[in-house]
Residue frames relative to the residue before (quaternion, step in Angstrom):
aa qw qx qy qz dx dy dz
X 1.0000 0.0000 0.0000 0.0000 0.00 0.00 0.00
X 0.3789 -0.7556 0.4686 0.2568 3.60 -0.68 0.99
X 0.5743 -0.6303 0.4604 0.2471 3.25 -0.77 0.60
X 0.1936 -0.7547 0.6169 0.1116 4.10 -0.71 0.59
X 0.0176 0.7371 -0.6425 0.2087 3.48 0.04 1.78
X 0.4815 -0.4668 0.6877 0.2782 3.16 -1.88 0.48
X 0.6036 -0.4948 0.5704 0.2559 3.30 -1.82 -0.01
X 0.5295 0.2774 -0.4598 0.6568 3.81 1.45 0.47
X 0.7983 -0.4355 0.3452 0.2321 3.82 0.10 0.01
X 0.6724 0.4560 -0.3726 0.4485 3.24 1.44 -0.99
X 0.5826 -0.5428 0.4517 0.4024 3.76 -1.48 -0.21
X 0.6069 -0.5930 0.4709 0.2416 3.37 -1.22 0.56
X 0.6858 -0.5711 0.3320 0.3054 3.10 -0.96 1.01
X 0.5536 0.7389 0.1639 0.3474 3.47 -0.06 1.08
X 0.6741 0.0189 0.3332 0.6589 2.73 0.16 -2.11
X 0.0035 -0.7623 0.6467 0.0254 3.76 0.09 1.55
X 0.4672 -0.6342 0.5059 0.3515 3.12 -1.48 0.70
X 0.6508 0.4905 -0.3521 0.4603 4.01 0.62 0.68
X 0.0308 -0.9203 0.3760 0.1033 3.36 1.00 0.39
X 0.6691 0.4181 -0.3298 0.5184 3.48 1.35 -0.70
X 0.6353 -0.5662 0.4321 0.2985 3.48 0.87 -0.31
X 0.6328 -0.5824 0.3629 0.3589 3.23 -1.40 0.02
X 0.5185 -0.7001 0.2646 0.4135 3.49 -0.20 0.85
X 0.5623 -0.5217 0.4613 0.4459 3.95 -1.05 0.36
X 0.6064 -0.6584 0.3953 0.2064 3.48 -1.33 1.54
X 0.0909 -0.7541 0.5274 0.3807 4.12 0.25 -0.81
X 0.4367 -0.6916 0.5551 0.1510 3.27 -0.81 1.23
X 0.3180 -0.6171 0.6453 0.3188 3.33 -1.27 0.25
X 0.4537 -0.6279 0.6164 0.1412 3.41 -1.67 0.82
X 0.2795 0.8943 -0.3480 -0.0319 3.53 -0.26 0.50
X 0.1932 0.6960 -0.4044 0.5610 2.49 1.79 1.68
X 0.7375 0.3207 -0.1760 0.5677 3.22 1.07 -0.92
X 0.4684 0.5693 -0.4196 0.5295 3.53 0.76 0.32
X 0.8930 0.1392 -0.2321 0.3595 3.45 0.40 -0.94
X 0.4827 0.5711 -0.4404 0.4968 3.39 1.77 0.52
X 0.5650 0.4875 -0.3840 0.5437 3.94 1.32 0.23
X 0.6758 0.5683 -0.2438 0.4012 3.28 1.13 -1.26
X 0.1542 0.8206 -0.5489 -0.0385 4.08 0.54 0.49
X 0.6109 -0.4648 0.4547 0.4516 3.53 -1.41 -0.12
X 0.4770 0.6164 -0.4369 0.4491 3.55 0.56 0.42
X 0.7703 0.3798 -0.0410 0.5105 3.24 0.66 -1.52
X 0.7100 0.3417 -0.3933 0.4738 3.46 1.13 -0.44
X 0.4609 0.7093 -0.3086 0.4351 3.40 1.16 -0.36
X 0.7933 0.3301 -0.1983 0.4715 3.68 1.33 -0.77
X 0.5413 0.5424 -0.4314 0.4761 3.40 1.67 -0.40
X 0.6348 0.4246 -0.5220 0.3797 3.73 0.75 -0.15
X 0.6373 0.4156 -0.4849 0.4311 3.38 0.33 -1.14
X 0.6920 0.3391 -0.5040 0.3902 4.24 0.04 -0.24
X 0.4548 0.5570 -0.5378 0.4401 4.22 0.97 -0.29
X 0.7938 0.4999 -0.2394 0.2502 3.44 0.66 -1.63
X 0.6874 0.4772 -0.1415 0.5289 3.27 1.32 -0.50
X 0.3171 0.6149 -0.3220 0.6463 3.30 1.99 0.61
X 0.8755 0.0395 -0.2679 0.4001 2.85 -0.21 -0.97
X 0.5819 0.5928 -0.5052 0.2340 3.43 0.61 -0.54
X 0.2547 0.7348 -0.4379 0.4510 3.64 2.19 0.07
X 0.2650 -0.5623 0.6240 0.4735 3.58 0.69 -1.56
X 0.3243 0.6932 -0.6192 0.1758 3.85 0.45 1.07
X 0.5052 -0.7085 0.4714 0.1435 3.65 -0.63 0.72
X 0.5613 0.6279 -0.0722 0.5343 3.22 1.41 -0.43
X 0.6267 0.3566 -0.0583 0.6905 3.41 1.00 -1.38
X 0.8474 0.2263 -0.3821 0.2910 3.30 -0.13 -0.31
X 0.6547 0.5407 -0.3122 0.4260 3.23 1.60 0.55
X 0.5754 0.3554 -0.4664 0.5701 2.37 1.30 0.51
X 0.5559 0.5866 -0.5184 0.2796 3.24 0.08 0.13
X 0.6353 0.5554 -0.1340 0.5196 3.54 1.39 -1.67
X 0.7709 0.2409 -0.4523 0.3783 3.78 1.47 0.22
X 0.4211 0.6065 -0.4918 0.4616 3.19 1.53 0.31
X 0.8434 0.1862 -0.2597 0.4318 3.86 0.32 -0.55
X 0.8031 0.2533 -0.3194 0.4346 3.50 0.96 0.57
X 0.5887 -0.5353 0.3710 0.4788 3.46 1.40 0.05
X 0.4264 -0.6032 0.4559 0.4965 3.35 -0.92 0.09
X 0.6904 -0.5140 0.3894 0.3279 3.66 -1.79 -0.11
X 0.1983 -0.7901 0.4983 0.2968 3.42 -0.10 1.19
X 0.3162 -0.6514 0.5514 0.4144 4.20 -0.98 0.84
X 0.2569 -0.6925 0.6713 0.0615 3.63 -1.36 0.77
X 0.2162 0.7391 -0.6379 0.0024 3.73 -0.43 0.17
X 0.3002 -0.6606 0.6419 0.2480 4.03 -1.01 0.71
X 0.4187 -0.7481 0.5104 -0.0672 2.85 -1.13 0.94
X 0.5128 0.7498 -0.3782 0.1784 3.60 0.34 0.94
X 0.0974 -0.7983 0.5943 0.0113 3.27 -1.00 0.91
X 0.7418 -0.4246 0.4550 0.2500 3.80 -1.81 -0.18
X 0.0847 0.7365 -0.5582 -0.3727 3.53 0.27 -0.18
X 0.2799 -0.6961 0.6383 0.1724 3.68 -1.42 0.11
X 0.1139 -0.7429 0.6341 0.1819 3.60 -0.22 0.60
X 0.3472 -0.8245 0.4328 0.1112 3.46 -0.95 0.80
X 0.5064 0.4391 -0.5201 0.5294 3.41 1.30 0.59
X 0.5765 0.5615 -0.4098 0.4295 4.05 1.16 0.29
X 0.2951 0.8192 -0.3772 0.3156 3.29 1.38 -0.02
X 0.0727 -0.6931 0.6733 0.2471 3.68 -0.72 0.39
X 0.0262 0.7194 -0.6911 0.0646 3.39 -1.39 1.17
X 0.6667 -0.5228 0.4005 0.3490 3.42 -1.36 0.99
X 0.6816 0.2071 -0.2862 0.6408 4.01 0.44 -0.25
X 0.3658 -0.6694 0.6408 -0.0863 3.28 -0.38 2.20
X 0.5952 0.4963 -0.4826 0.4079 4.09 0.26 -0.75
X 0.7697 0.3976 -0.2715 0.4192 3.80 0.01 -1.28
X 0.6432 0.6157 -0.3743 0.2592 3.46 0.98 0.26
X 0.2020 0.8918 -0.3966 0.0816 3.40 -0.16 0.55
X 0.5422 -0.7524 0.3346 0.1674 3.73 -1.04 1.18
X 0.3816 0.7346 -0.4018 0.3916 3.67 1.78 0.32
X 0.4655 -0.6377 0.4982 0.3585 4.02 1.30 -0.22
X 0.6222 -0.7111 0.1768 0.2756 3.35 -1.29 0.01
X 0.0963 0.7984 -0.4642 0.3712 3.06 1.68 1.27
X 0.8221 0.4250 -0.1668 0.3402 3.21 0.66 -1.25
X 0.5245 0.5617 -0.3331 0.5462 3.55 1.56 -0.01
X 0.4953 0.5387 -0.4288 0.5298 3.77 1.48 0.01
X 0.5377 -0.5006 0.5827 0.3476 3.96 0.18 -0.20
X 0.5559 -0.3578 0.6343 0.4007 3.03 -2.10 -0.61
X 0.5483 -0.6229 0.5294 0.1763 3.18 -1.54 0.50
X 0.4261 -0.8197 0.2841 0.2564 2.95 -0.77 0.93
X 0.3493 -0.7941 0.4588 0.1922 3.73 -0.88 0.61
X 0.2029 0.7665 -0.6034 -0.0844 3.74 0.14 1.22
């Protein structure tokens, strides 16, 4: 199928240069996971996680520590200065002025 270009290259409105599209996603099934998954079978993937890590796998033991504790939520504190910028010293001293930034709106208008 010939392609339907402009004379810079791009495609014409339209006329996508992928015509079938992006392919369909595959879903995960997780019905069938947990009708394969029995207590038998989950029962044996720990004891082989557990015997990982106690190997010193890195892997296994993360996964173990988020099955029985969740993963690690990341926490960071957050703190800073505030600086109001009409408190700024700046070399043109005239536009400066201690009213906040109300006063850099004007007067209101009066129709």
């Amino acid at each position: 199928m010939a392609s339907k270009r402009t004379a810079r290259g791009r495609f014409e409105k339209g006329h996508s240069g992928n015509p079938a599209g992006r392919p369909a996603r595959k879903t995960f099934n997780l019905d069938l996971l947990c009708d394969l998954l029995t207590p038998e079978r989950e029962e044996m993937i720990y004891k082989v996680a557990i015997a990982a890590a106690m190997k010193g796998n890195k892997d296994a033991r993360a996964f173990l520590w988020a099955y029985k504790y969740g993963k690690p939520v990341e926490r960071r504190e957050i703190t800073a200065e505030v600086i109001e910028p009409w408190l700024i010293e700046d070399a043109d001293e005239e536009d400066q002025t201690d009213e906040g930034p109300e006063s850099l709106l004007g007067e209101p208008r009066q129709d």
